[in-house]
C-alpha positions as CSV (number, residue, x, y, z in Angstrom):
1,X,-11.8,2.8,-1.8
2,X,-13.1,6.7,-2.6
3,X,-10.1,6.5,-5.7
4,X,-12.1,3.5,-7.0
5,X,-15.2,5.1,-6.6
6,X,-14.0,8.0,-8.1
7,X,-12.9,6.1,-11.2
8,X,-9.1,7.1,-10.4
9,X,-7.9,3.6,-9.8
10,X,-8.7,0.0,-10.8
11,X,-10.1,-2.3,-8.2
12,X,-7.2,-4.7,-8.8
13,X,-4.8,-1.7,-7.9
14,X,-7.1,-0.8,-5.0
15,X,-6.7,-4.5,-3.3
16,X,-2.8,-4.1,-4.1
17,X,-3.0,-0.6,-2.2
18,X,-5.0,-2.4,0.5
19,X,-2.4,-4.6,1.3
20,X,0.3,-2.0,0.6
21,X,-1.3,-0.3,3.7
22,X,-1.9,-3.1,6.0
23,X,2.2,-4.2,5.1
24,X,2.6,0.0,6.2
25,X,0.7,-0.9,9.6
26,X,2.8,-3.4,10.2
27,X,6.1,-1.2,9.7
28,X,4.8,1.4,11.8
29,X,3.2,-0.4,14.5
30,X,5.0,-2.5,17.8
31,X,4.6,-6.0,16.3
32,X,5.9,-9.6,16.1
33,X,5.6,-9.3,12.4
34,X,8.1,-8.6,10.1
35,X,8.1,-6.6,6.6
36,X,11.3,-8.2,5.0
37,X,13.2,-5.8,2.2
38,X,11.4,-7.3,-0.8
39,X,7.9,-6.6,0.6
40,X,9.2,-3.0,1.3
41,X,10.8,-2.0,-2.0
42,X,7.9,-3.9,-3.5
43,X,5.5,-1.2,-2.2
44,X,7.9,1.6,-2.8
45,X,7.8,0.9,-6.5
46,X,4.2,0.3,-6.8
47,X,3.1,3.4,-5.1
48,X,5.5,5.2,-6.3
49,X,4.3,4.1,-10.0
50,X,0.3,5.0,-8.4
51,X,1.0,8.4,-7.0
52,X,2.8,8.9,-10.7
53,X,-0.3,7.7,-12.6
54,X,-2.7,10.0,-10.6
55,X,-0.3,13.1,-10.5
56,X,2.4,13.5,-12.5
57,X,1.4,11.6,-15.8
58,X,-2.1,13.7,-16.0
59,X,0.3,16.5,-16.2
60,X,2.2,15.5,-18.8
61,X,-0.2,14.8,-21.0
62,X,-1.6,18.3,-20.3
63,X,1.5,19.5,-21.4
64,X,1.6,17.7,-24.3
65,X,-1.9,19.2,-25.4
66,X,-1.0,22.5,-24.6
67,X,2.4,21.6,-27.1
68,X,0.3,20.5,-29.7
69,X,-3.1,23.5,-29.4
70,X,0.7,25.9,-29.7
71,X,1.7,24.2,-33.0
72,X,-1.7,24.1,-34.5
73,X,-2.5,27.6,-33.8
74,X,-2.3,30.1,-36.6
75,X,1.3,32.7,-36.0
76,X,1.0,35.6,-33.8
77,X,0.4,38.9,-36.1
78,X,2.6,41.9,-34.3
C-alpha cells in the first residue's frame, strides 16, 4: 500500500502484489491449502519483474544519463 502511495507502483500491480503475498502466506504457513507450481513461478516472475522496475531499471537509466551528460560535455583540456 505505502509503494502506491508513494507513487512507486500502480494500484493494479499493488492488488497483484496483494495476492502475491497472501499466495506467500499460504507457502509459508501450516495449511490445507495448496500453492501448485504455476501459482509459484507466477509470482516469481512478477516480483521478480517489480523488484526490477523499482531497483534496477532506475539505475540504468541513471547510467544512461550519466552516458549521455559524458558525450555532450565539451573535451577535457590537460
Amino acid at each position: 500500500k505505502e509503494l502506491i502511495s508513494f507513487g512507486m507502483i500502480t494500484q493494479p500491480f499493488g492488488d497483484v502484489l496483494d495476492h502475491i503475498r497472501k499466495l506467500g502466506n499460504v507457502g509459508a504457513h501450516s495449511s490445507d491449502e495448496v500453492v501448485n507450481e504455476e501459482d509459484a513461478q507466477r509470482a516469481l516472475r512478477f516480483t521478480t519483474q517489480v523488484l526490477r522496475n523499482l531497483f534496477e531499471i532506475p539505475a540504468e537509466l541513471a547510467a544512461v544519463g550519466q552516458t549521455e551528460s559524458e558525450a555532450n560535455a565539451p573535451p577535457a583540456v590537460e
